[in-house]
C-alpha distance (Angstrom), angle and dihedral (degrees) to the residues before:
residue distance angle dihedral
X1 . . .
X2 3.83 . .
X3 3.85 110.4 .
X4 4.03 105.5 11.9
X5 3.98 81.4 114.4
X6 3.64 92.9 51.5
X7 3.86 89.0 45.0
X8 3.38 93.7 48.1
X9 3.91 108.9 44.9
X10 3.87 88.7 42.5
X11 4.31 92.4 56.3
X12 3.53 88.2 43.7
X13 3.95 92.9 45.9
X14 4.13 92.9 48.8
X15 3.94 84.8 42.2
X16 3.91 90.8 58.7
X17 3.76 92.8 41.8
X18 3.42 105.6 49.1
X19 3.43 105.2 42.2
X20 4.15 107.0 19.1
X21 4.16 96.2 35.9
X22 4.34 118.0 77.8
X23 4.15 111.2 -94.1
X24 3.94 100.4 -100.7
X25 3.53 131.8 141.2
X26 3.71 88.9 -104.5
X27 3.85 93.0 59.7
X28 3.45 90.2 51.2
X29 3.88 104.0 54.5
X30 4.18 83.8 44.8
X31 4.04 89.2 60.1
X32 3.60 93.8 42.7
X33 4.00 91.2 49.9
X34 3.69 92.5 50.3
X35 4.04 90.1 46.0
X36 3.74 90.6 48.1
X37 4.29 89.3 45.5
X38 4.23 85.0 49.5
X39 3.99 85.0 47.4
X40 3.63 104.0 49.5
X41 3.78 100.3 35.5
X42 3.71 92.5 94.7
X43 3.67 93.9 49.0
X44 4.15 134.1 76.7
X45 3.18 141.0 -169.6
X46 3.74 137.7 -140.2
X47 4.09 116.5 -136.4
X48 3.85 116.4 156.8
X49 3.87 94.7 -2.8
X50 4.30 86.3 -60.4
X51 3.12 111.9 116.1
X52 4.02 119.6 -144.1
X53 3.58 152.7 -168.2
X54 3.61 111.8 -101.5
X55 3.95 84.3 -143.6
X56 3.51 97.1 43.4
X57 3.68 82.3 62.6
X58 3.51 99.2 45.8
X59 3.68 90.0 50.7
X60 3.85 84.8 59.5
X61 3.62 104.0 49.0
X62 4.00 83.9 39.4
X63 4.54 85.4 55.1
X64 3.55 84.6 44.3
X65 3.98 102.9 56.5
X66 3.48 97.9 49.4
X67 3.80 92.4 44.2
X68 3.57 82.6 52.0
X69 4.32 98.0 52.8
X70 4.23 85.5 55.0
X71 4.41 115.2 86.1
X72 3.39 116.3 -78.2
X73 3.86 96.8 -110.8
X74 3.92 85.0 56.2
X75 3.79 88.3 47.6
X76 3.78 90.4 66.2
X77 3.80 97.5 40.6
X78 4.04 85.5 53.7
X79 3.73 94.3 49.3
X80 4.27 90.8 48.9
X81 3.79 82.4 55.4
X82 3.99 95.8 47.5
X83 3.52 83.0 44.6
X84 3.97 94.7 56.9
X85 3.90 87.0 39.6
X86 3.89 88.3 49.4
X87 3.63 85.4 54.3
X88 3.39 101.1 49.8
X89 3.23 96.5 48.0
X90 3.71 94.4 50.8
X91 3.57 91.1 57.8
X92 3.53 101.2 45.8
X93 3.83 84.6 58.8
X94 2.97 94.0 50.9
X95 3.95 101.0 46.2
X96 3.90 81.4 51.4
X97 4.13 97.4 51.1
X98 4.54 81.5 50.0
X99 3.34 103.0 34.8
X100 3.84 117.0 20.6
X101 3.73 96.7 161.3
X102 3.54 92.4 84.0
X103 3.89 99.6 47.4
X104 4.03 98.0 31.7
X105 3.75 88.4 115.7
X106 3.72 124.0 78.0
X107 4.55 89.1 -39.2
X108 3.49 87.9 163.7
X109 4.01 93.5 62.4
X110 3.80 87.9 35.0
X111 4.02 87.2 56.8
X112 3.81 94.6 41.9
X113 3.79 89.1 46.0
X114 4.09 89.5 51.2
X115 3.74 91.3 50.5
X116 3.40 89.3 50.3
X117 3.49 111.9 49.1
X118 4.52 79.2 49.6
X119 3.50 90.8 50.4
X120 4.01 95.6 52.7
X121 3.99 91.8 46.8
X122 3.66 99.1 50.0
X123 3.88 101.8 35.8
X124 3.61 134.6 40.3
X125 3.82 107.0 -179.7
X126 3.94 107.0 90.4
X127 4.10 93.8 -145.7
X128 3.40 86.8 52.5
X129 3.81 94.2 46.9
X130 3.67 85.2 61.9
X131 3.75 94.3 40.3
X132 3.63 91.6 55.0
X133 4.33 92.4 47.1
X134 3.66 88.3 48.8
X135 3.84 92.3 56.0
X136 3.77 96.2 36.1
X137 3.86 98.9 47.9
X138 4.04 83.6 42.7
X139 3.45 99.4 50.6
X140 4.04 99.3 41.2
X141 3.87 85.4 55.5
X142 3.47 90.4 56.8
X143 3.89 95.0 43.1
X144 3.63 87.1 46.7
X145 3.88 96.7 43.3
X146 4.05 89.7 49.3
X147 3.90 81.8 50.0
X148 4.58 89.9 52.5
X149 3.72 90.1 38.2
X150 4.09 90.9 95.4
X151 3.80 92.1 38.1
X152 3.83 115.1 35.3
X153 4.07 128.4 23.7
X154 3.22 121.6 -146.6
X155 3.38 105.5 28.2
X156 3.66 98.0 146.8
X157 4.53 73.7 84.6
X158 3.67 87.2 76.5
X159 3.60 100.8 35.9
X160 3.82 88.3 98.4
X161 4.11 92.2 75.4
X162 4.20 79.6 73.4
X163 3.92 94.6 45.2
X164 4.00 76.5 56.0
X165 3.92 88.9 51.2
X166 3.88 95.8 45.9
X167 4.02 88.4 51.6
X168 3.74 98.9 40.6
X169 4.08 92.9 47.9
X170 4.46 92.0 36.5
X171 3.92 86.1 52.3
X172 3.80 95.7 42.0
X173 4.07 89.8 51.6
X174 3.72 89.1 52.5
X175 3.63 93.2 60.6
X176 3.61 95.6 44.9
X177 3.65 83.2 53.5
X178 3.53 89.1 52.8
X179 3.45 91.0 46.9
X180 4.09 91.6 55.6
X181 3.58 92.1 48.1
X182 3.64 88.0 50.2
X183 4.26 93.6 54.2
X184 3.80 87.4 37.9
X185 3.70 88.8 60.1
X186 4.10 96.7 39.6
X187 4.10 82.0 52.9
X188 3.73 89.1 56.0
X189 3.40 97.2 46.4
X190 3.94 99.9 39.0
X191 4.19 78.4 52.7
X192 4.10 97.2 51.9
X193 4.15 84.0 50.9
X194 3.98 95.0 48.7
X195 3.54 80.4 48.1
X196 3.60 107.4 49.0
X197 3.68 84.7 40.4
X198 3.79 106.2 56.3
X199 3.84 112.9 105.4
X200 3.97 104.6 -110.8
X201 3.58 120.0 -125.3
């Protein structure tokens, strides 16, 4: 069923930040992002005879502020990675619409897991990991939509496979993130005991 991942990793994200995460202002704008992707997922929108996913589009103007806050030389290295990502994504949407034997099985993990493994090599910061999915998985349905618009109608119906990707890859860069946080502190603490050990001189 297209979306139950989106569904699923977006209740259980608002869950955790509104009632496990401090009260800030911060917190706030996070829950009422994730309310407004959960509200808007079942509706499109119709620009230039294309019809979109209101949250597809939110996820892009979302990807597009924060890339925005960062220096402007940084700007331009984050939009040559979206622009890979874009790419890739594009193509592997296409190789599936061609040839589907080779991505019948699970292609939305195998997409999420692609973007993924790109998105950890080329960027470091994890807001702008999720910056940079939100563009990429927003502008390669609009590529790829623009690409449909002569063939299927519609197609905003199936844009909910891609809410699936932006959920599965977002949630799988927070645990990695977890996971570096979790080596960073096992370095600091395997340092404080070398140091506390060594024989003074």
């Amino acid at each position: 069923m297209e979306g139950i991942y989106f569904y699923w990793f977006v209740w259980i994200g608002w869950i955790y930040v509104t009632f496990i995460l401090n009260k800030t202002k911060t917190r706030f704008i996070t829950a009422l992002l994730l309310l407004l992707l959960i509200i808007f997922s079942k509706h499109s929108i119709t620009l230039f005879n294309v019809t979109l996913n209101i949250s597809i589009i939110l996820c892009l103007f979302i990807g597009y502020y924060l890339i925005s806050m960062r220096k402007f030389s940084s700007i331009f290295y984050y939009l040559s990675v979206s622009f890979i990502l874009t790419s890739s994504f594009v193509s592997f949407r296409l190789f599936q619409l061609y040839d589907p034997v080779w991505v019948m099985f699970h292609p939305t993990f195998k997409l999420s897991l692609l973007l993924l493994l790109l998105t950890l090599l080329l960027i470091k910061d994890q807001i702008m990991r999720i910056s940079i999915l939100f563009v990429t998985i927003a502008q390669g349905e609009i590529i790829f939509s623009l690409f449909l618009n002569s063939y299927v109608n519609l197609y905003a119906n199936n844009q909910l496979e891609s809410l699936d990707v932006v959920a599965i890859s977002v949630t799988l860069t927070y645990f990695w993130f977890l996971f570096e946080q979790f080596v960073k502190l096992f370095e600091k603490f395997v340092k404080q005991k070398a140091f506390i050990s060594a024989p003074k001189r």
